[in-house]
Backbone atoms as SQL, in Angstrom:
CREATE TABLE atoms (id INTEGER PRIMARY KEY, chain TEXT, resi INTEGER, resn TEXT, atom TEXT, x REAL, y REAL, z REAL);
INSERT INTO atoms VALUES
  (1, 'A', 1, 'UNK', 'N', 41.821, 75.031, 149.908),
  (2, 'A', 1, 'UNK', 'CA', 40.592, 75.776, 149.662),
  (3, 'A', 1, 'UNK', 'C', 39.526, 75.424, 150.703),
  (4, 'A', 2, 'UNK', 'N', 39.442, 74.489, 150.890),
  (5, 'A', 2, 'UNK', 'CA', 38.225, 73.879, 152.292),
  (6, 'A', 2, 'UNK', 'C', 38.944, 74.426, 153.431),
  (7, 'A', 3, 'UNK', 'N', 40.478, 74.572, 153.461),
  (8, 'A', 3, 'UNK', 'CA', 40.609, 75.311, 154.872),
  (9, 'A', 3, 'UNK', 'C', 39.971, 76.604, 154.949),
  (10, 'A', 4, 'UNK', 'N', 40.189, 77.459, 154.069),
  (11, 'A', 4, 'UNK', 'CA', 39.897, 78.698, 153.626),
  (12, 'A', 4, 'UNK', 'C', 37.840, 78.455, 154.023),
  (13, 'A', 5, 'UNK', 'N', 37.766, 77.951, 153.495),
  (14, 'A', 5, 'UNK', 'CA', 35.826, 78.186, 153.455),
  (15, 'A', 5, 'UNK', 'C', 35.418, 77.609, 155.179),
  (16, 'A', 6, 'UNK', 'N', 36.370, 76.919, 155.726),
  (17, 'A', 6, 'UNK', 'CA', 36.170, 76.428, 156.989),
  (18, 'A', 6, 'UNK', 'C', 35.932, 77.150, 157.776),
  (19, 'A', 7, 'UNK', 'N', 37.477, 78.398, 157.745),
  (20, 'A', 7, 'UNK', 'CA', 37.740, 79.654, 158.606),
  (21, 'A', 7, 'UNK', 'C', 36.696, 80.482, 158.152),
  (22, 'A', 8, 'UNK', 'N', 36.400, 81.000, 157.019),
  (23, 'A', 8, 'UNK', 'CA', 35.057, 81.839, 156.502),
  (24, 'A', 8, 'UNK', 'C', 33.988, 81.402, 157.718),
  (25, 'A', 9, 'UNK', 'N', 33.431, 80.370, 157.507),
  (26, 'A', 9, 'UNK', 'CA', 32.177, 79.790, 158.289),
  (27, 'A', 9, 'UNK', 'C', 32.314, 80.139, 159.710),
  (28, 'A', 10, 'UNK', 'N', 33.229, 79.678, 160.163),
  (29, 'A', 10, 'UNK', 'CA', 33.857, 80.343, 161.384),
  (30, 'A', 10, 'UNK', 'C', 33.356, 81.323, 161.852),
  (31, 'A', 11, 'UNK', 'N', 34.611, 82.566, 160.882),
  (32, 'A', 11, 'UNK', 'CA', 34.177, 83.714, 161.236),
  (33, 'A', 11, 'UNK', 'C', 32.553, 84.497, 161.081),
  (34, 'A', 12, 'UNK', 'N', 31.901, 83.676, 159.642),
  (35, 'A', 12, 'UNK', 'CA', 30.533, 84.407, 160.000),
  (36, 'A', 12, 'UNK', 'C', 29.667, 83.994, 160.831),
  (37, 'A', 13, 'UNK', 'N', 30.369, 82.362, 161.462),
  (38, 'A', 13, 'UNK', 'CA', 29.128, 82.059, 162.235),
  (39, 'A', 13, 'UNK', 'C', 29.350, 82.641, 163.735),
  (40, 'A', 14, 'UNK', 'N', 30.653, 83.293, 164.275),
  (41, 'A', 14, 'UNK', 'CA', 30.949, 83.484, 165.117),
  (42, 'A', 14, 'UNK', 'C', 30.213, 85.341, 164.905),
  (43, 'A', 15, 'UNK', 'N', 30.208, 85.863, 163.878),
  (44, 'A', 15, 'UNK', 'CA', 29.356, 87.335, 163.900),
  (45, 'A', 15, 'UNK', 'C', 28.036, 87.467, 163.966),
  (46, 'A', 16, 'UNK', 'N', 27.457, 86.005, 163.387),
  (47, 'A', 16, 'UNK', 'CA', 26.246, 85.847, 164.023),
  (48, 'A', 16, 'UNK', 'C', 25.709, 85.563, 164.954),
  (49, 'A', 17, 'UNK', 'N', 26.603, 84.906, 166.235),
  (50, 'A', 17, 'UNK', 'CA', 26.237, 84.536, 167.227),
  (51, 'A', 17, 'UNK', 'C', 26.417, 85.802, 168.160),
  (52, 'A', 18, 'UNK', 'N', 28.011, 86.323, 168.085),
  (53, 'A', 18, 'UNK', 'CA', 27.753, 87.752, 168.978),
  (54, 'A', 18, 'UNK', 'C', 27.205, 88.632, 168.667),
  (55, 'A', 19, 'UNK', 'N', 27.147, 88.411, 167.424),
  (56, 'A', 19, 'UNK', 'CA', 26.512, 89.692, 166.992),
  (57, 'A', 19, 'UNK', 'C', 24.575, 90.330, 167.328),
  (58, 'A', 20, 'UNK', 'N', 24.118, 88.799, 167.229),
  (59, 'A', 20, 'UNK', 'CA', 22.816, 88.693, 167.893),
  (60, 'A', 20, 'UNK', 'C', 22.531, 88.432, 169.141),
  (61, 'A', 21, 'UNK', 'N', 23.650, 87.947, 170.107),
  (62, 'A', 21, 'UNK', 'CA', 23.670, 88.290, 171.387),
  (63, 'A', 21, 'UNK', 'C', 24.299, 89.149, 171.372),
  (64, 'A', 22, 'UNK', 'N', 24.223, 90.185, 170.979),
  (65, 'A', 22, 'UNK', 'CA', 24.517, 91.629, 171.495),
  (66, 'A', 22, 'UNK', 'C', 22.965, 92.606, 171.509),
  (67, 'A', 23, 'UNK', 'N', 22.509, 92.178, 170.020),
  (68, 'A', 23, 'UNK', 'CA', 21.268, 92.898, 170.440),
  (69, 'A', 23, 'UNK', 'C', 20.262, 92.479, 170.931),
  (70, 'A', 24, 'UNK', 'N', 20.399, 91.142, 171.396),
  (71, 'A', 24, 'UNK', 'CA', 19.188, 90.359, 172.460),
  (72, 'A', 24, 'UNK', 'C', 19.827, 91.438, 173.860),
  (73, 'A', 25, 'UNK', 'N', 20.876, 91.763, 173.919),
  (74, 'A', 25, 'UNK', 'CA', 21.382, 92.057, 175.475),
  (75, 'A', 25, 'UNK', 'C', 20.789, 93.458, 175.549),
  (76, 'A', 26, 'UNK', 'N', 21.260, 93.928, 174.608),
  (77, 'A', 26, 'UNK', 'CA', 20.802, 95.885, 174.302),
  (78, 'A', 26, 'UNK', 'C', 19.392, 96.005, 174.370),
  (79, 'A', 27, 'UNK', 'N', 18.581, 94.761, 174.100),
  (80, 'A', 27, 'UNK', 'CA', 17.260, 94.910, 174.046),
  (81, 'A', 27, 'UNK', 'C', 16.598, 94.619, 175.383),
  (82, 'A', 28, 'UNK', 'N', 17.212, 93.920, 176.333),
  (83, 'A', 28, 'UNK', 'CA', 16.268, 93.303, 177.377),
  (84, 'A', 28, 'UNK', 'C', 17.323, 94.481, 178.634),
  (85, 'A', 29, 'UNK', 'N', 18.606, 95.155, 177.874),
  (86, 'A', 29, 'UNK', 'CA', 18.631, 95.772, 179.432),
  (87, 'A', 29, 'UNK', 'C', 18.512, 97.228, 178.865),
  (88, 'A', 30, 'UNK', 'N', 18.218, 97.859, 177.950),
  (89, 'A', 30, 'UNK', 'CA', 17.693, 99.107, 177.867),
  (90, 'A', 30, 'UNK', 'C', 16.251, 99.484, 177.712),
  (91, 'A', 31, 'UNK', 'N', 15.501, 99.859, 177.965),
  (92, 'A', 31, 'UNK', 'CA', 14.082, 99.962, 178.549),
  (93, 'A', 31, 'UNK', 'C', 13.767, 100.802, 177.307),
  (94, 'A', 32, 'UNK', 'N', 14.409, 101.813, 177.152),
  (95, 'A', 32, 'UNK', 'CA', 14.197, 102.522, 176.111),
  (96, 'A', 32, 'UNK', 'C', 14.145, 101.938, 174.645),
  (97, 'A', 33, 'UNK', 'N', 14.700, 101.025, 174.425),
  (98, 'A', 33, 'UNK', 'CA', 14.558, 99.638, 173.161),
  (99, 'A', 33, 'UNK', 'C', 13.465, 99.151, 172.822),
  (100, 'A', 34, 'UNK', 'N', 12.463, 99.294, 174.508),
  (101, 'A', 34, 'UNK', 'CA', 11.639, 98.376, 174.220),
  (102, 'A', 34, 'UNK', 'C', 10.348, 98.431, 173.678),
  (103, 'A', 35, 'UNK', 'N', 10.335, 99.157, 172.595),
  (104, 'A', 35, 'UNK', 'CA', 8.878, 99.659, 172.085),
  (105, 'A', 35, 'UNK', 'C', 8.334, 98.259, 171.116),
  (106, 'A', 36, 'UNK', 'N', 6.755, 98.931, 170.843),
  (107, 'A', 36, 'UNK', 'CA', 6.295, 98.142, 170.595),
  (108, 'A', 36, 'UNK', 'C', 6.927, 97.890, 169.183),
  (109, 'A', 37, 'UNK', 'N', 7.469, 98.447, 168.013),
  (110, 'A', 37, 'UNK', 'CA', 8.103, 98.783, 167.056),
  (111, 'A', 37, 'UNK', 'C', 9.150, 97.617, 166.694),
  (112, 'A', 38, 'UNK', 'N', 9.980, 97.767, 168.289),
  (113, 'A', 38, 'UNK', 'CA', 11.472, 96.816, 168.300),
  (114, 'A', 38, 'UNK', 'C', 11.211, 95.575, 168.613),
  (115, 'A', 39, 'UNK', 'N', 9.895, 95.198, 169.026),
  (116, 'A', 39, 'UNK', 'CA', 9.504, 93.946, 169.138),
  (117, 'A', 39, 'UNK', 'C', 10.058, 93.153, 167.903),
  (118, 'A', 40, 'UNK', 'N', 9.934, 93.198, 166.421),
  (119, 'A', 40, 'UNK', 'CA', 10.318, 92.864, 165.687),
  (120, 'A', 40, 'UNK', 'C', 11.602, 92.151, 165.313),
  (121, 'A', 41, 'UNK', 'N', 12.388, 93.485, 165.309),
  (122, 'A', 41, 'UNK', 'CA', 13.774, 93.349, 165.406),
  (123, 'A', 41, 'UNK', 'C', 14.304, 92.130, 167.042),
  (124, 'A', 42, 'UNK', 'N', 13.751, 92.560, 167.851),
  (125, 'A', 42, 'UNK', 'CA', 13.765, 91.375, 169.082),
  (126, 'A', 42, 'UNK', 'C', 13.955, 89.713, 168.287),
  (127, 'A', 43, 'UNK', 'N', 13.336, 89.948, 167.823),
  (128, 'A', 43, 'UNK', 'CA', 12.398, 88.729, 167.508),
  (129, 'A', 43, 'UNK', 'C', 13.195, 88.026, 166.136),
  (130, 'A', 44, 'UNK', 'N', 13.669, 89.148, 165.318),
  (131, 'A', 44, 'UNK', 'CA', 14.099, 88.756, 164.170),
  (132, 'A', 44, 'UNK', 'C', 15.844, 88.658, 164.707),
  (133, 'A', 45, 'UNK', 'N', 16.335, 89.119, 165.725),
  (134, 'A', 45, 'UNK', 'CA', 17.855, 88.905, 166.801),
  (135, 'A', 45, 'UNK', 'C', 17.414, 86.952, 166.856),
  (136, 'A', 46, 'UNK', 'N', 16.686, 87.069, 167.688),
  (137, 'A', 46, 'UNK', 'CA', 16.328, 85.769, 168.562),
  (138, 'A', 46, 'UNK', 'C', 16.174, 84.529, 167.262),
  (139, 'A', 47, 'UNK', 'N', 15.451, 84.791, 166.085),
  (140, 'A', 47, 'UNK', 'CA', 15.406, 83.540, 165.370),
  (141, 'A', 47, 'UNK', 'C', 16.853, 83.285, 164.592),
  (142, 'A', 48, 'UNK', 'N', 17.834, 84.636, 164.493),
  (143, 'A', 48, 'UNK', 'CA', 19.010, 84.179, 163.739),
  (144, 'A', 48, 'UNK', 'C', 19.767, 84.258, 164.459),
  (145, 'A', 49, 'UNK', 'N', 19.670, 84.269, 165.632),
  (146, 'A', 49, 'UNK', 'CA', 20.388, 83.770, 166.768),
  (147, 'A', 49, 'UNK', 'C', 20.237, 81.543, 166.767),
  (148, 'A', 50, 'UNK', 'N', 19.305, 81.468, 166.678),
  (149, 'A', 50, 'UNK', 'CA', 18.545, 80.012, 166.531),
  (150, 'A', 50, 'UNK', 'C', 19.134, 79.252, 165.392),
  (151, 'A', 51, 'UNK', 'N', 19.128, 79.877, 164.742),
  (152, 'A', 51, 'UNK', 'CA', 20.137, 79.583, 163.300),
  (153, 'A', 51, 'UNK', 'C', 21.576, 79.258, 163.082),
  (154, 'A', 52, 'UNK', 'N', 21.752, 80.280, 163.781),
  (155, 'A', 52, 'UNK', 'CA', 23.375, 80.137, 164.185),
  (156, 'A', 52, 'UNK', 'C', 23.880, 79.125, 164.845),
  (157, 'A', 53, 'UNK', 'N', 22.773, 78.964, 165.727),
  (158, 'A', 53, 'UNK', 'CA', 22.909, 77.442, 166.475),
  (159, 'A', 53, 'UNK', 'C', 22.843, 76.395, 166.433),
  (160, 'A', 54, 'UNK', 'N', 21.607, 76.188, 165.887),
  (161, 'A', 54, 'UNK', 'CA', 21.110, 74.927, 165.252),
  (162, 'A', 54, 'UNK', 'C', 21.559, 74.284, 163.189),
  (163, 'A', 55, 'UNK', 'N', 21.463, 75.596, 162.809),
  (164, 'A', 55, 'UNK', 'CA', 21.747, 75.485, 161.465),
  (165, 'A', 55, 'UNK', 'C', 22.767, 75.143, 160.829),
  (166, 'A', 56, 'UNK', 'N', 23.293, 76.332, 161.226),
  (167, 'A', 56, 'UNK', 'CA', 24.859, 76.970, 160.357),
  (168, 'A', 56, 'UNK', 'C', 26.115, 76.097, 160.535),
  (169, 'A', 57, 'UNK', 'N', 26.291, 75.260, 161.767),
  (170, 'A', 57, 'UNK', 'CA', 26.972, 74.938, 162.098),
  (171, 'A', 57, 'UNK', 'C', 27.120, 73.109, 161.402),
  (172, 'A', 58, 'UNK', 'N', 26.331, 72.634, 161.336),
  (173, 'A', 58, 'UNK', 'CA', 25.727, 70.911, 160.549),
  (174, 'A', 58, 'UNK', 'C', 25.829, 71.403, 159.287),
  (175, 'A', 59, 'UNK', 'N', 25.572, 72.411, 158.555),
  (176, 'A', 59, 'UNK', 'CA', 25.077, 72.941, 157.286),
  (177, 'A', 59, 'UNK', 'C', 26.877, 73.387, 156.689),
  (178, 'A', 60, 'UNK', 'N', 27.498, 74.412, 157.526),
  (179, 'A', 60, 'UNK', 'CA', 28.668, 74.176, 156.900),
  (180, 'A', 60, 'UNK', 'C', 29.893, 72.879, 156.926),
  (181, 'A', 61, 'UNK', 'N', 29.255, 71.974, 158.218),
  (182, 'A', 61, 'UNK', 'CA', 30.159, 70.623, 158.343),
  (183, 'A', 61, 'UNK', 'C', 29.406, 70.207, 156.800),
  (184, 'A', 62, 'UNK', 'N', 28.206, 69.844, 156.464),
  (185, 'A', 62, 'UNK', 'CA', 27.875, 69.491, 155.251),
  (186, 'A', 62, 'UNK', 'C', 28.122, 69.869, 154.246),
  (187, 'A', 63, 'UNK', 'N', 28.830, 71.100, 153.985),
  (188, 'A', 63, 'UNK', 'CA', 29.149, 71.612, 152.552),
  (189, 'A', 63, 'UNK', 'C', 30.792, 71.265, 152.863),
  (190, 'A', 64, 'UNK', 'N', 31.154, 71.275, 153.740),
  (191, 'A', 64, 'UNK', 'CA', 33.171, 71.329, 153.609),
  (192, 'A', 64, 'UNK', 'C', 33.024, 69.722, 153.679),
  (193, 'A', 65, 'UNK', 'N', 32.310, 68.953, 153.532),
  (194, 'A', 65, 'UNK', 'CA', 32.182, 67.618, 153.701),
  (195, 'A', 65, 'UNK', 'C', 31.722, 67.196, 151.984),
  (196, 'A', 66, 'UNK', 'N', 31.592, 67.932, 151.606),
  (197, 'A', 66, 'UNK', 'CA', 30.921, 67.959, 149.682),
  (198, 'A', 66, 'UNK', 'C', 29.867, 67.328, 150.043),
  (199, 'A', 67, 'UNK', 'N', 29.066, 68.136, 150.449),
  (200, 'A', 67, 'UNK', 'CA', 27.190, 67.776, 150.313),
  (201, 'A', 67, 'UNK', 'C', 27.137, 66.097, 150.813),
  (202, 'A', 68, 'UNK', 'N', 28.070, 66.022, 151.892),
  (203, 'A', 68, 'UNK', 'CA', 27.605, 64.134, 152.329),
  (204, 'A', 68, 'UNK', 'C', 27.045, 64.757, 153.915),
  (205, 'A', 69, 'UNK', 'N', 26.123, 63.876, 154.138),
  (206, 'A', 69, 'UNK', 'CA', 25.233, 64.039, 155.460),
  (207, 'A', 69, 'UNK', 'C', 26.246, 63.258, 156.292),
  (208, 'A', 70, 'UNK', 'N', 26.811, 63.301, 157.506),
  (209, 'A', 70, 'UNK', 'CA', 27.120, 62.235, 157.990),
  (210, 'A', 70, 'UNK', 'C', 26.956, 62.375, 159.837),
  (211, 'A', 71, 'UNK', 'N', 25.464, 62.890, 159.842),
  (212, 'A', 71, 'UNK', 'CA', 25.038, 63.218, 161.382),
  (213, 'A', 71, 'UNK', 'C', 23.953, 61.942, 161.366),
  (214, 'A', 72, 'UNK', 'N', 23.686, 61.253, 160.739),
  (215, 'A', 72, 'UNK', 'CA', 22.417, 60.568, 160.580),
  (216, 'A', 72, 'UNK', 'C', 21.356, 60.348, 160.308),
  (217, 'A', 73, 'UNK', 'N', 20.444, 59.831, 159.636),
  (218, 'A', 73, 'UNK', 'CA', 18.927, 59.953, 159.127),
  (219, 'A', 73, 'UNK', 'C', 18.103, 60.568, 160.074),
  (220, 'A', 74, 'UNK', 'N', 17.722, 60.010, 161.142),
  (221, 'A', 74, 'UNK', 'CA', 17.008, 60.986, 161.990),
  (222, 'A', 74, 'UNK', 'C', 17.795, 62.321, 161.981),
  (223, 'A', 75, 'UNK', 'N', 18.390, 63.044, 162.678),
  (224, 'A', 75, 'UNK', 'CA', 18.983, 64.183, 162.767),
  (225, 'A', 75, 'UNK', 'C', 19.317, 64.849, 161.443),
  (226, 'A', 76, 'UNK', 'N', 19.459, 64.498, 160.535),
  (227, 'A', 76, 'UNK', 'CA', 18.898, 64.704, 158.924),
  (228, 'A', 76, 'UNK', 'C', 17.178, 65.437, 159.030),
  (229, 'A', 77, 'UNK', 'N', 16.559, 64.769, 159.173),
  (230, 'A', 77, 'UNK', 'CA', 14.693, 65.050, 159.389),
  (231, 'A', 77, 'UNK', 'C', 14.925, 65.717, 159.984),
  (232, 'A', 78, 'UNK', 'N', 15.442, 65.889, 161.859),
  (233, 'A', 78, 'UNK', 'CA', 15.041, 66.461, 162.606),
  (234, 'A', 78, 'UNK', 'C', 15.810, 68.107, 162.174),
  (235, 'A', 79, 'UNK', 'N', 16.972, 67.732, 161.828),
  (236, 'A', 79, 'UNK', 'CA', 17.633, 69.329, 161.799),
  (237, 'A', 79, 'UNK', 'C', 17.386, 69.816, 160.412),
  (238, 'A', 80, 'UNK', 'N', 16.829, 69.188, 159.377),
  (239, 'A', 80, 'UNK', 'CA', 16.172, 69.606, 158.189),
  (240, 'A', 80, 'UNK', 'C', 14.640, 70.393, 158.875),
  (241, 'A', 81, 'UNK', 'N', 13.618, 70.156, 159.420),
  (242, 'A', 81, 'UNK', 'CA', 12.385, 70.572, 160.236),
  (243, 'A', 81, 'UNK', 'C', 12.849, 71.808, 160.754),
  (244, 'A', 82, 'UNK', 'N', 13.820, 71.866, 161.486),
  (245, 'A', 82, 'UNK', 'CA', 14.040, 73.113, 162.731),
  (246, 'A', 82, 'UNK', 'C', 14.981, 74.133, 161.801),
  (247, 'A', 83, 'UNK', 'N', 15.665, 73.775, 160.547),
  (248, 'A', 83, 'UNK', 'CA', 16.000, 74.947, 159.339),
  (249, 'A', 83, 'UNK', 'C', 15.070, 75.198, 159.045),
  (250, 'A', 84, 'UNK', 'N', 14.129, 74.595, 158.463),
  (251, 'A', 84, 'UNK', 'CA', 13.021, 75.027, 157.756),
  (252, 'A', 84, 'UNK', 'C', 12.178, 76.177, 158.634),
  (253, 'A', 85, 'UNK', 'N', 11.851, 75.633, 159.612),
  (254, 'A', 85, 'UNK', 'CA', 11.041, 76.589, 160.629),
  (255, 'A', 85, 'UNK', 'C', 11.672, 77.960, 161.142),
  (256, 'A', 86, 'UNK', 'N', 12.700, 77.523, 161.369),
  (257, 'A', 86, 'UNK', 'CA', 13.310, 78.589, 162.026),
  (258, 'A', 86, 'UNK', 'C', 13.973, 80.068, 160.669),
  (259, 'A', 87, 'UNK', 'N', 13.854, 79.560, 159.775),
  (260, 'A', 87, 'UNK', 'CA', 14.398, 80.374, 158.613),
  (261, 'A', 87, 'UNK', 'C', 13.225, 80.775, 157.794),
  (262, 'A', 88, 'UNK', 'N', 12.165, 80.319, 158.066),
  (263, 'A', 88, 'UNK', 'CA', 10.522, 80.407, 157.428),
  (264, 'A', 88, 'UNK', 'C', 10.026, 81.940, 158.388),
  (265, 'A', 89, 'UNK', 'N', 10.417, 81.575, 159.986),
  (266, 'A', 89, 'UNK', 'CA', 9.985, 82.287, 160.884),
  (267, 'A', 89, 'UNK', 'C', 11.386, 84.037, 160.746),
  (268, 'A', 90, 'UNK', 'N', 12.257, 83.726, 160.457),
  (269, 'A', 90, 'UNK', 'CA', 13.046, 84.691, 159.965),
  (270, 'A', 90, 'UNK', 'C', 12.516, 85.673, 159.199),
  (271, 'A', 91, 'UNK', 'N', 12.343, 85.137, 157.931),
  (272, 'A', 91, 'UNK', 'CA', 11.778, 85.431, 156.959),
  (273, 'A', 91, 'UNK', 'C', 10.479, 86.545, 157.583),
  (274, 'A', 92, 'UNK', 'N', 9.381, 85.805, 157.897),
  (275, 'A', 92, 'UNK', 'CA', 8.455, 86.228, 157.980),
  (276, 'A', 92, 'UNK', 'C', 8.956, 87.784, 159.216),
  (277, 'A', 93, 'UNK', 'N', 9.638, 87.559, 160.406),
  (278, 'A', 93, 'UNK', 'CA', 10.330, 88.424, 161.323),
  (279, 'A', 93, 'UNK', 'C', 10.674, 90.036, 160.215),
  (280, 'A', 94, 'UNK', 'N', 11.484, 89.501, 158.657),
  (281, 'A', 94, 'UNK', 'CA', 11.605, 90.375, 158.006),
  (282, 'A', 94, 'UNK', 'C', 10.243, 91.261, 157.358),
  (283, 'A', 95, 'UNK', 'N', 9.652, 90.188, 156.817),
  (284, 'A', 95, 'UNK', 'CA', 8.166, 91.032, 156.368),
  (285, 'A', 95, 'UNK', 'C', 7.364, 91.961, 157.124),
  (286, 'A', 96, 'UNK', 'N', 7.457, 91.218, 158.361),
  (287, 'A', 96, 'UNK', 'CA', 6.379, 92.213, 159.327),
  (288, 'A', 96, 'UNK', 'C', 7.731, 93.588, 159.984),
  (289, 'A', 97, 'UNK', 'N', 8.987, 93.446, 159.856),
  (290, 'A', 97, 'UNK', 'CA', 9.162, 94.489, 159.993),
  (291, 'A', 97, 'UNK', 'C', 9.349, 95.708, 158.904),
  (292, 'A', 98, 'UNK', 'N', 9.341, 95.013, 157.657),
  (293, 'A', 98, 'UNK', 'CA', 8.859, 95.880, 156.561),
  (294, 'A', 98, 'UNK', 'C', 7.540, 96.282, 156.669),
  (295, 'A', 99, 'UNK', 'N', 6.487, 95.567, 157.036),
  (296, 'A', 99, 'UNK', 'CA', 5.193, 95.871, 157.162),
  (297, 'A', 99, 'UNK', 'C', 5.029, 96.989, 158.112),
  (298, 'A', 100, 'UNK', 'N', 5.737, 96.950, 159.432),
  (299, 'A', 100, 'UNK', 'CA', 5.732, 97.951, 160.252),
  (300, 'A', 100, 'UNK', 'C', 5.931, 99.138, 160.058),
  (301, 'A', 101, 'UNK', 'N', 7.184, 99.057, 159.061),
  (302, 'A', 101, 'UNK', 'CA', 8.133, 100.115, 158.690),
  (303, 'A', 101, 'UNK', 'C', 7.236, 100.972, 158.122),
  (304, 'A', 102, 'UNK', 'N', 6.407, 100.178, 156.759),
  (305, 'A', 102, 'UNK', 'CA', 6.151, 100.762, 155.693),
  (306, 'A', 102, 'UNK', 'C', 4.668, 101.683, 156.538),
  (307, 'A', 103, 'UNK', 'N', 3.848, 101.316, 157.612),
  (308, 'A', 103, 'UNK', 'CA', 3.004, 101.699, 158.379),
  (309, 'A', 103, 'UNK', 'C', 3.002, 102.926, 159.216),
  (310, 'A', 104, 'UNK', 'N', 4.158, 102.994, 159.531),
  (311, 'A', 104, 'UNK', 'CA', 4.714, 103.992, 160.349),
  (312, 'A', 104, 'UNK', 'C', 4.810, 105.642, 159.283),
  (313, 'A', 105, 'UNK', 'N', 5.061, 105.147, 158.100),
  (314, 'A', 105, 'UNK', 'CA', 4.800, 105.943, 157.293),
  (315, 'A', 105, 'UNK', 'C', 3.930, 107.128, 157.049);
């Protein structure tokens, strides 16, 4: 069963990574993307892109590990801080493009 949830993690962390470098790429080489609108979406690519990187990857060694930390106390703090931020800043990436959305209206 942990092999199984291993390969899962895998595969979604591997759809999140191309998958958001795909539309960081679509965004900086089509001109036509680049409204003030898609800024958002830019932005909301780029922080779960950050995630994928920094997060997902310590976070599922920590769950197929049964919730034991074993990166270290500092790096515990430090990569606890940069989830927090970076998934706070997500978040918010979502609101303001609902906010946009709902504006455009």
């Amino acid at each position: 069963l942990r092999l199984l949830f291993g390969a899962l993690f895998v595969i979604l962390w591997l759809f999140n990574v191309v998958g958001n470098i795909c539309t960081l790429t679509a965004f900086v080489q089509d001109a036509q993307l680049r409204s003030v609108h898609n800024w958002h979406i830019f932005n909301l690519a780029l922080t779960d892109l950050l995630i994928g990187l920094s997060s997902l990857p310590f976070y599922s060694i920590y769950t197929l590990q049964q919730y034991t930390w074993s990166f270290g106390y500092n790096w515990c703090k430090a990569w606890s801080t940069i989830d927090f931020l970076v998934c706070t800043e997500s978040c918010l990436a979502i609101i303001l493009i609902s906010l946009d959305r709902f504006l455009m209206v």
